[in-house]
TORKOL-4160 file (C-alpha; in steps of 0.2 Angstrom, whole numbers, padded with zeros to 4 digits, m for minus):
337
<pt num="1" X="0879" Y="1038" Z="0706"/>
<pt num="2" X="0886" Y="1034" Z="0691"/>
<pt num="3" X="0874" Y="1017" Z="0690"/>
<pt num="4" X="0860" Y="1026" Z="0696"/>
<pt num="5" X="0860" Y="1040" Z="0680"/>
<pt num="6" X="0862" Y="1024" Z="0668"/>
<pt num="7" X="0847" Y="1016" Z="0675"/>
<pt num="8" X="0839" Y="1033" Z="0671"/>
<pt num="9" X="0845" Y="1034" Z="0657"/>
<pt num="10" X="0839" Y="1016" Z="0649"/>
<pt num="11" X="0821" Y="1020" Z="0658"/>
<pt num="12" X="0821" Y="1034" Z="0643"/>
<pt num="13" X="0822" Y="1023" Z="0630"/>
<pt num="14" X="0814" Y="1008" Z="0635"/>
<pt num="15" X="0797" Y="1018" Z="0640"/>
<pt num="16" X="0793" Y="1024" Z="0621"/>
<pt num="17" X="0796" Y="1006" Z="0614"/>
<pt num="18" X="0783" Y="1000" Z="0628"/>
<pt num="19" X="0771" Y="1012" Z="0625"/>
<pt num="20" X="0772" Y="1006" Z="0605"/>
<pt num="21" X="0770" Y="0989" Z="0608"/>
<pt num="22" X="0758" Y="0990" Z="0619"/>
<pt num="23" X="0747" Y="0998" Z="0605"/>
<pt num="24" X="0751" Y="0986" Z="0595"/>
<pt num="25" X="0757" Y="0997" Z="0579"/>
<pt num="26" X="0775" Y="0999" Z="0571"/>
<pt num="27" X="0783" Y="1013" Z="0562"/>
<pt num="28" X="0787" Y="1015" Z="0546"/>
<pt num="29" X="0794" Y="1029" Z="0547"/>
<pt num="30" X="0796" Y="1044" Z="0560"/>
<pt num="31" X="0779" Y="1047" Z="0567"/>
<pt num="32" X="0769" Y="1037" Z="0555"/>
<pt num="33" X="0762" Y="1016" Z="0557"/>
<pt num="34" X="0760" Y="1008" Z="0548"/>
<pt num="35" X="0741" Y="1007" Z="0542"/>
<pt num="36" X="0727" Y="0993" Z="0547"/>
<pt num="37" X="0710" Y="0988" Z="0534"/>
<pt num="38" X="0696" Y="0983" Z="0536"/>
<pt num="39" X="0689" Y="0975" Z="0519"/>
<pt num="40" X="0670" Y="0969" Z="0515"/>
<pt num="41" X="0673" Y="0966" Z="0496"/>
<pt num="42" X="0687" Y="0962" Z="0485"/>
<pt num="43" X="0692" Y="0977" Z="0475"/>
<pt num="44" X="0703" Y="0968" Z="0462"/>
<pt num="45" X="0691" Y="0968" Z="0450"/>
<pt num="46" X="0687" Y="0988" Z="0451"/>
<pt num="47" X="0698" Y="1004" Z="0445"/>
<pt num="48" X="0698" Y="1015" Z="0461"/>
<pt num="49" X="0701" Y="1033" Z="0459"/>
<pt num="50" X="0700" Y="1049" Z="0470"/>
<pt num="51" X="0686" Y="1061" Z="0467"/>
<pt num="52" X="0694" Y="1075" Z="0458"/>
<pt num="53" X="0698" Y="1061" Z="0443"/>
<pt num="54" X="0678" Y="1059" Z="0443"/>
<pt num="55" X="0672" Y="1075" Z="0443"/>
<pt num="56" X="0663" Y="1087" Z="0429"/>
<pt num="57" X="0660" Y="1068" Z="0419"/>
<pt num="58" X="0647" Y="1074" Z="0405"/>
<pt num="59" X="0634" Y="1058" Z="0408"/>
<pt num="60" X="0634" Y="1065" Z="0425"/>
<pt num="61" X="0617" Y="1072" Z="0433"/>
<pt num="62" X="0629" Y="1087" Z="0440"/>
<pt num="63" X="0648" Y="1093" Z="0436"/>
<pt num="64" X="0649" Y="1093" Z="0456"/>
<pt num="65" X="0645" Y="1073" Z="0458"/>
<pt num="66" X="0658" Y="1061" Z="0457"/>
<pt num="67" X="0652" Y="1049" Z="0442"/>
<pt num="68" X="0657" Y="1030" Z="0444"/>
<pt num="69" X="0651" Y="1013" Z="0433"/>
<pt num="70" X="0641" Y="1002" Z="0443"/>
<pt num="71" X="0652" Y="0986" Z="0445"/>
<pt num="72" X="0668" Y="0994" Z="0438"/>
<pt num="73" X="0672" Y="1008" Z="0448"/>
<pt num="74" X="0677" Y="1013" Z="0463"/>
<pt num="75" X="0683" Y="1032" Z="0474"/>
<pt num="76" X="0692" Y="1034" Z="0488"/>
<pt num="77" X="0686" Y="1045" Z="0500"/>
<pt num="78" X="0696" Y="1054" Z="0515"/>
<pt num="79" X="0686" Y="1052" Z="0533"/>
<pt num="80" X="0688" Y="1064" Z="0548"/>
<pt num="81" X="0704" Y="1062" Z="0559"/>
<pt num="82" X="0704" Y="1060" Z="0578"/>
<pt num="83" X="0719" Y="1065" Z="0589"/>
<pt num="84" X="0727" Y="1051" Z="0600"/>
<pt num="85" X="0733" Y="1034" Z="0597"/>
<pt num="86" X="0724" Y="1024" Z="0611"/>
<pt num="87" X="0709" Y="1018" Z="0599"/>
<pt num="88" X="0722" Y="1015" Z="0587"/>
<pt num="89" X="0719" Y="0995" Z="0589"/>
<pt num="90" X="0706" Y="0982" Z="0578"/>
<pt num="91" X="0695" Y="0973" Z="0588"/>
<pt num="92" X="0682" Y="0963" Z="0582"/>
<pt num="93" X="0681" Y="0975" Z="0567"/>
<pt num="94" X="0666" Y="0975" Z="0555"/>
<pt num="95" X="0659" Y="0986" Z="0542"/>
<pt num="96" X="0638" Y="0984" Z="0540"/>
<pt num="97" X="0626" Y="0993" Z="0531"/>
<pt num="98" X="0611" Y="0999" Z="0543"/>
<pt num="99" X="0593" Y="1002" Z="0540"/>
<pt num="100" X="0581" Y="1017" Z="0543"/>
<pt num="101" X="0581" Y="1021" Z="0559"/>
<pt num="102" X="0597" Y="1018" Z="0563"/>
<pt num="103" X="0600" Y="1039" Z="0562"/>
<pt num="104" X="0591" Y="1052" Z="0570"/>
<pt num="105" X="0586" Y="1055" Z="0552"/>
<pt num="106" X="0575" Y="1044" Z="0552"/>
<pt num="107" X="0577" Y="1042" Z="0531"/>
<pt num="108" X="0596" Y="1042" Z="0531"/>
<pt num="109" X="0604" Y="1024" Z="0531"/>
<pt num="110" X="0620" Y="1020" Z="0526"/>
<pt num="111" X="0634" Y="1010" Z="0535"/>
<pt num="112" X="0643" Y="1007" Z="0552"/>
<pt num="113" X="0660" Y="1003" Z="0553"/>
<pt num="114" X="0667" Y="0995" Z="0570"/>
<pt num="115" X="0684" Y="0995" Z="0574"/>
<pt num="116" X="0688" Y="0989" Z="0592"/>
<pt num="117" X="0676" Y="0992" Z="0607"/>
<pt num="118" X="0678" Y="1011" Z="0609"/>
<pt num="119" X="0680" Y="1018" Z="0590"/>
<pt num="120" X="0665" Y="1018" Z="0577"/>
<pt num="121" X="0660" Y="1027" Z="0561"/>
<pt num="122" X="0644" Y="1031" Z="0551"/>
<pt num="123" X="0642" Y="1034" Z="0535"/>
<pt num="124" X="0626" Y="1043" Z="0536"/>
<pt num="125" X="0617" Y="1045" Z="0515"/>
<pt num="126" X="0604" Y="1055" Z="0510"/>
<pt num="127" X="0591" Y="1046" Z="0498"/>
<pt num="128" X="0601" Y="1030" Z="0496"/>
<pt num="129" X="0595" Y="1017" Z="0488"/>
<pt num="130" X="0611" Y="1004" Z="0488"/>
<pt num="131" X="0620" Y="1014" Z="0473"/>
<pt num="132" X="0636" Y="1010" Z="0483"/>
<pt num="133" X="0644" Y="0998" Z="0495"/>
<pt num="134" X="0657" Y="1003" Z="0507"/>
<pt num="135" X="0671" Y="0991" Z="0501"/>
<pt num="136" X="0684" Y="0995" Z="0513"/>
<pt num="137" X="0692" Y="1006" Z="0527"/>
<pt num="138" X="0710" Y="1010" Z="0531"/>
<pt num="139" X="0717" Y="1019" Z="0549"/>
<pt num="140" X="0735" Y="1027" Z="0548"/>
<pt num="141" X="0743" Y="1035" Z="0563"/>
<pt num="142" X="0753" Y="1049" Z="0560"/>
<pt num="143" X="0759" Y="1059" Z="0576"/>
<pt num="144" X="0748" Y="1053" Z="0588"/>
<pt num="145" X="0735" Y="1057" Z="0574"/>
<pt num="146" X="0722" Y="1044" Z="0566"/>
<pt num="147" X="0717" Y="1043" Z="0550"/>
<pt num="148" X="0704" Y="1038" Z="0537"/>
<pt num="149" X="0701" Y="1032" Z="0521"/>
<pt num="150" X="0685" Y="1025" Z="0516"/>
<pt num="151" X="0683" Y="1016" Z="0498"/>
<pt num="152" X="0666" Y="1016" Z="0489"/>
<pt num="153" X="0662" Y="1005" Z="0477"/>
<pt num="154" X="0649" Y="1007" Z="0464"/>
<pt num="155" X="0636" Y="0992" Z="0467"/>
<pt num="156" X="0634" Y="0982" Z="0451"/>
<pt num="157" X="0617" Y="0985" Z="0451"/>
<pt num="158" X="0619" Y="1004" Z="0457"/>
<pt num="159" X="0607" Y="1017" Z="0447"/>
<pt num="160" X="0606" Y="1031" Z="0453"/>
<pt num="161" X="0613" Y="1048" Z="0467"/>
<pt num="162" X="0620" Y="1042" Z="0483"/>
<pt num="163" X="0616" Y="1061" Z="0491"/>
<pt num="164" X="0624" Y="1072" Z="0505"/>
<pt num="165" X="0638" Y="1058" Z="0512"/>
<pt num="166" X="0645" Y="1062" Z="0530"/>
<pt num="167" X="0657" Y="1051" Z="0540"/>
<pt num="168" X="0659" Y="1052" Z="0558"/>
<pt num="169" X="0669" Y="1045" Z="0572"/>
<pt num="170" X="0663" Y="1041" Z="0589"/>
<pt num="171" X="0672" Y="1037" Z="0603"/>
<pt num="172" X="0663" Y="1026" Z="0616"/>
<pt num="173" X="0645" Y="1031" Z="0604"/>
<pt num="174" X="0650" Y="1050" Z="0607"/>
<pt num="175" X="0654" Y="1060" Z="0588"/>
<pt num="176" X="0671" Y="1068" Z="0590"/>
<pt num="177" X="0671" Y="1070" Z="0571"/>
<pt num="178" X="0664" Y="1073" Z="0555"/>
<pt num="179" X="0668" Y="1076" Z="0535"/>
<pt num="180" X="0656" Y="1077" Z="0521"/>
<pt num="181" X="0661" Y="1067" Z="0506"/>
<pt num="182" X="0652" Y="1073" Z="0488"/>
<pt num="183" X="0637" Y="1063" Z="0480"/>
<pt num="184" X="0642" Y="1049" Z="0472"/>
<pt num="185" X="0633" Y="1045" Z="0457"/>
<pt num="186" X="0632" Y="1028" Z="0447"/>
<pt num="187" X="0625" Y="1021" Z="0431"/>
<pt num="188" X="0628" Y="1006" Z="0420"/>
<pt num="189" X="0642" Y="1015" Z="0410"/>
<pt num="190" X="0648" Y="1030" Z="0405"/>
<pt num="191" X="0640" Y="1030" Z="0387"/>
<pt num="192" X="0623" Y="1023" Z="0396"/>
<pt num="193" X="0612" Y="1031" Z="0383"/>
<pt num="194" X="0623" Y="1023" Z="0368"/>
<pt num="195" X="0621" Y="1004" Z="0364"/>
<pt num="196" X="0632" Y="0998" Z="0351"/>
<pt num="197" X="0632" Y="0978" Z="0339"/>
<pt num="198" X="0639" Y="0971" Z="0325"/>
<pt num="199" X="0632" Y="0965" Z="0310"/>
<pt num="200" X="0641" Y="0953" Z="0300"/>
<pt num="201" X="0636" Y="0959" Z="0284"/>
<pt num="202" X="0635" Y="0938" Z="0274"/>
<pt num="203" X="0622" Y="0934" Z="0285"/>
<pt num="204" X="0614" Y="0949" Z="0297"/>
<pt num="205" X="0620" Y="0939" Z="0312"/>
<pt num="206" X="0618" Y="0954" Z="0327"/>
<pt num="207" X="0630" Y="0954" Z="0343"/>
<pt num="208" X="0629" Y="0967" Z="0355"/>
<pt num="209" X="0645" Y="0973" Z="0363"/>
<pt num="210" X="0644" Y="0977" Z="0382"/>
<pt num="211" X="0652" Y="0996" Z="0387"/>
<pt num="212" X="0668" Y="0994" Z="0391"/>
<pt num="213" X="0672" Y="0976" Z="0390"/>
<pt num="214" X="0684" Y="0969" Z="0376"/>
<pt num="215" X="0677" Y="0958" Z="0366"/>
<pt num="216" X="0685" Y="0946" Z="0352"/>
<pt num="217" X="0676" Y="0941" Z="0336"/>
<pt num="218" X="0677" Y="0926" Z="0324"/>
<pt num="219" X="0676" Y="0937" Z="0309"/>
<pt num="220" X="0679" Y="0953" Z="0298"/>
<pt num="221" X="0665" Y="0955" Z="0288"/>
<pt num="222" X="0655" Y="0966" Z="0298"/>
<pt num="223" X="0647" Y="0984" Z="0303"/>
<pt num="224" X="0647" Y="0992" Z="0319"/>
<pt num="225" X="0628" Y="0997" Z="0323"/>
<pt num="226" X="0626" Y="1012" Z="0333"/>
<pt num="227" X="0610" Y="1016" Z="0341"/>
<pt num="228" X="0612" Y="1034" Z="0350"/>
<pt num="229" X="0593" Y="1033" Z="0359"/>
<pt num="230" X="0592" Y="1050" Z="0355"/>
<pt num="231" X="0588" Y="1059" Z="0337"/>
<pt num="232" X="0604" Y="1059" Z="0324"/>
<pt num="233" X="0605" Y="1065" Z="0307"/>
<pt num="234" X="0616" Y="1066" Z="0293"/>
<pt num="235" X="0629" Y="1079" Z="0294"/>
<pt num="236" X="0636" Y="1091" Z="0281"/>
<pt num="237" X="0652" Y="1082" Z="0279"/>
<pt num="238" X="0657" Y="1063" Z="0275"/>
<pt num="239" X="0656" Y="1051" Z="0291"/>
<pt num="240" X="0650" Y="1066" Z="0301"/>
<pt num="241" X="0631" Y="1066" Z="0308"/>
<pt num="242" X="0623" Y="1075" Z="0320"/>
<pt num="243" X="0616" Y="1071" Z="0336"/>
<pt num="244" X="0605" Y="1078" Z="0350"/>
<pt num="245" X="0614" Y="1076" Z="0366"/>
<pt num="246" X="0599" Y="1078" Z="0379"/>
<pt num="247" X="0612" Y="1082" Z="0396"/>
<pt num="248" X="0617" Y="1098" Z="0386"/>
<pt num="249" X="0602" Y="1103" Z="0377"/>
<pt num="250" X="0609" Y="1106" Z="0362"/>
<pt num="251" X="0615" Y="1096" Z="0346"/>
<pt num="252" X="0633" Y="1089" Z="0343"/>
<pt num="253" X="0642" Y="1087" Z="0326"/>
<pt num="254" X="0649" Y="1071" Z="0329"/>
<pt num="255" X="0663" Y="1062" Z="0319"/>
<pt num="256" X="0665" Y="1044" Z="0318"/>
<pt num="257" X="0680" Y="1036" Z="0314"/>
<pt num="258" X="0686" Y="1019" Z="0313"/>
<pt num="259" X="0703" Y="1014" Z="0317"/>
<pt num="260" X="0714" Y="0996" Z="0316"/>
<pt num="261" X="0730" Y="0990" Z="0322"/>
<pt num="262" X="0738" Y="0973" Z="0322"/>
<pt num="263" X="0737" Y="0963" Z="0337"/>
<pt num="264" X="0728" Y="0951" Z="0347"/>
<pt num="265" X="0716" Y="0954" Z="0362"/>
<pt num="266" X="0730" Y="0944" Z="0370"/>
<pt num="267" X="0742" Y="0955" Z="0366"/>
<pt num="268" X="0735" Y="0969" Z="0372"/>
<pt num="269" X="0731" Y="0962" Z="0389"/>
<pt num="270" X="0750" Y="0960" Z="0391"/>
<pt num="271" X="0756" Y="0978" Z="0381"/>
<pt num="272" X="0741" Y="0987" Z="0380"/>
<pt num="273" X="0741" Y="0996" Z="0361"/>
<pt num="274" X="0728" Y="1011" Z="0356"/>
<pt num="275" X="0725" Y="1010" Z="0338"/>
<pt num="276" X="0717" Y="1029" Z="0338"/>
<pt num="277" X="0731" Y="1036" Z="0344"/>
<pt num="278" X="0741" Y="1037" Z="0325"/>
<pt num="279" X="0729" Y="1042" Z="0313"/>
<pt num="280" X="0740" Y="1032" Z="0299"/>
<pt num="281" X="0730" Y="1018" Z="0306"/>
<pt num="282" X="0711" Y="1025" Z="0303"/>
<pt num="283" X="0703" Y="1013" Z="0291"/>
<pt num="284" X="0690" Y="1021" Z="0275"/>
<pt num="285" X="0673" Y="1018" Z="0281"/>
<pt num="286" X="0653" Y="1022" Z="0274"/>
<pt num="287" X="0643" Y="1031" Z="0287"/>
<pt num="288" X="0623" Y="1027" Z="0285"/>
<pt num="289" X="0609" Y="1033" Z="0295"/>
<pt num="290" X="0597" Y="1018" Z="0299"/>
<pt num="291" X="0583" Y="1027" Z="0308"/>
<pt num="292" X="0580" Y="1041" Z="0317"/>
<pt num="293" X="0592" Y="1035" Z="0332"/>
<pt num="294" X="0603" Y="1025" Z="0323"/>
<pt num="295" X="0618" Y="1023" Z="0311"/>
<pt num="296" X="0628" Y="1009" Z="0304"/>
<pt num="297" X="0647" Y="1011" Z="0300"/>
<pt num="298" X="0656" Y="0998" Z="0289"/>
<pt num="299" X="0669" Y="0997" Z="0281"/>
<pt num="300" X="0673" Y="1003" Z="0263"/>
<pt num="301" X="0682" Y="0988" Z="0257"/>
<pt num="302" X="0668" Y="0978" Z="0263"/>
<pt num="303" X="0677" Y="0971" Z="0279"/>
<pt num="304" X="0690" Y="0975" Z="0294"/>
<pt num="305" X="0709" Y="0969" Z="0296"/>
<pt num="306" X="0709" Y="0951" Z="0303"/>
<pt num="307" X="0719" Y="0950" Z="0318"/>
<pt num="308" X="0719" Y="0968" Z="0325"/>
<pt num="309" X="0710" Y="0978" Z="0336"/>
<pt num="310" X="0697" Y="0987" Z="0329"/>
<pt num="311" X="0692" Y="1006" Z="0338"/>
<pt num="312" X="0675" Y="1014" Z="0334"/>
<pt num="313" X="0677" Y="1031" Z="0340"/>
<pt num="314" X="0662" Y="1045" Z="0339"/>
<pt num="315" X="0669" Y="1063" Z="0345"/>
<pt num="316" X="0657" Y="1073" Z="0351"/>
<pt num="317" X="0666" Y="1091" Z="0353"/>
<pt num="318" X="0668" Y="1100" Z="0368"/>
<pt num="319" X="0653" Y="1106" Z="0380"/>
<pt num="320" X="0660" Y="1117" Z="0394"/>
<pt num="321" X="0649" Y="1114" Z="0410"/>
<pt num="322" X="0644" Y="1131" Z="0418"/>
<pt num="323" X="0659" Y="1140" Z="0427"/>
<pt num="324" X="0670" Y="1125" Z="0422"/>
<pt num="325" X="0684" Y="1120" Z="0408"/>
<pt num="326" X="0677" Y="1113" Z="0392"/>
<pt num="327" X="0677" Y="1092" Z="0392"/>
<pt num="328" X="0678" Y="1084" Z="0376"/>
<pt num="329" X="0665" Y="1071" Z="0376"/>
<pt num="330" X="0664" Y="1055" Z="0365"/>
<pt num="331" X="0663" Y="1036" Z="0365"/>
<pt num="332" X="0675" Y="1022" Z="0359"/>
<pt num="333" X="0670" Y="1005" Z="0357"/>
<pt num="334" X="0686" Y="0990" Z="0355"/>
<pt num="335" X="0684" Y="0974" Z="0348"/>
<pt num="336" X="0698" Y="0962" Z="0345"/>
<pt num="337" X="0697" Y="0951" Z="0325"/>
């Protein structure tokens, strides 16, 4: 008897540990795997946020899209969650981008993600025109529960809404779920209507800076050249003009400041450093309105610190987006001497 109850006994155990294996998955910790991706493009390159940090972004078309810069961007988006771990496997897994046709709308496209021979997902959009590419997918199990995570990055050349997103899983080509995920809109950058250059002021040699990237210069003797593509004026106080900000319909008193702190473009890639966070390090400058767009700021003792980084910062106030908090919008533009 007593041999028989320990056979029982080590039936009891041994059955769950089968069942585990035999889909392939192994735990973490109590009751969650650990997850499986499926990747389409290397996100090493791109910052990847979740869609509340993108929200309410003043260049943005509406408060509710979530706003991301083509090429640099990414946002990870929560998918729908299917009970039962028995699709829980990858099997000749894929992620493809479908054409019109492929829906019974017949003008949403989007993509199709394969996971094994019985689990698919669509991502049905609305009016999408390649603003993004579905980068990756992640499945987790937790308690006999799968998972989703789907990361959109923007397209380098995206411009415009990706509208109305829904994901849904299928099981053997039948929908068991769907979630709606908010527009995604994307643009060159997040200061898309602002271009900035510099002027070297021996020569009038011109550089244009491109948005966001950090840029290192062989000399000091130079003005920042901003060009707002909107109408600016001077403003009532020194370094202060005043621009038209077309998304609020309204005009914006708008300081510009100058800042510089020791320190190579090298140094900062190791410790990053930001000058215009102590104001002892804002540096005199002259503020001049060129034309009817555009302003020039140099430097009052005719050229910048030589081996710092070097912040132009416009502060543009705070707009409060209807039934929202107020954001504080501006621009900052680094370059390295």
């Amino acid at each position: 008897m007593r041999s028989s109850r320990l056979f029982q006994i080590i039936i009891v155990w041994i059955l769950p540990l089968a069942i585990a294996l035999g889909i392939g998955v192994s735990c973490s910790e109590e009751g969650v795997t650990e997850p499986m991706t499926i990747s389409k493009l290397d996100l090493s390159e791109y910052t990847i946020y979740e869609p509340e940090e993108r929200l309410s972004d003043p260049a943005a078309q509406s408060p509710e899209y979530v706003f991301l810069v083509a090429g640099k961007e990414a946002v990870r988006v929560e998918g729908p969650e299917i009970e039962g771990a028995a699709h829980f496997i990858l099997e000749n897994e894929e992620i493809r981008e479908v054409d019109h046709g492929y829906f019974e709308d017949y003008w949403a496209t989007g993509f199709e993600v394969i996971v094994n021979s019985h689990l698919t997902y669509t991502i049905a959009i609305e009016d999408f025109e390649g603003e993004v590419d579905l980068a990756e997918v992640e499945l987790g199990l937790r308690d006999n529960t799968i998972e989703s995570t789907f990361i959109f990055a923007a397209s380098p050349s995206g411009d415009g809404v990706a509208h109305d997103i829904n994901i849904t899983a299928l099981i053997d080509g039948e929908g068991v779920r769907s979630k709606k995920a908010r527009s995604i809109e994307v643009r060159a950058s997040r200061g898309a209507d602002i271009q900035v250059s510099l002027r070297r002021i021996s020569n009038g040699e011109e550089i244009e800076l491109d948005p966001g990237e950090l840029e290192q210069i062989a000399f000091t003797d130079f003005a920042f050249v901003v060009n707002f593509n909107s109408p600016v004026k001077a403003g009532e106080q020194e370094n202060m003009v005043v621009v038209y900000r077309a998304f609020w319909k309204e005009w914006a008193n708008t300081a510009v400041k100058v800042y510089a702190q020791e320190g190579t473009l090298a140094d900062a890639m190791a410790d990053f450093f930001f000058p215009e966070d102590d104001p002892a390090n804002e540096v005199p400058v002259e503020t001049e309105i060129i034309d009817d767009e555009s302003i020039s700021v140099s430097p009052s003792s005719g050229s910048f610190p030589s081996g710092s980084q070097i912040v132009l910062e416009l502060d543009f106030g705070e707009f409060a987006p209807p039934g929202l908090k107020p954001v504080r919008e501006g621009y900052i533009e680094r370059v390295f001497t």
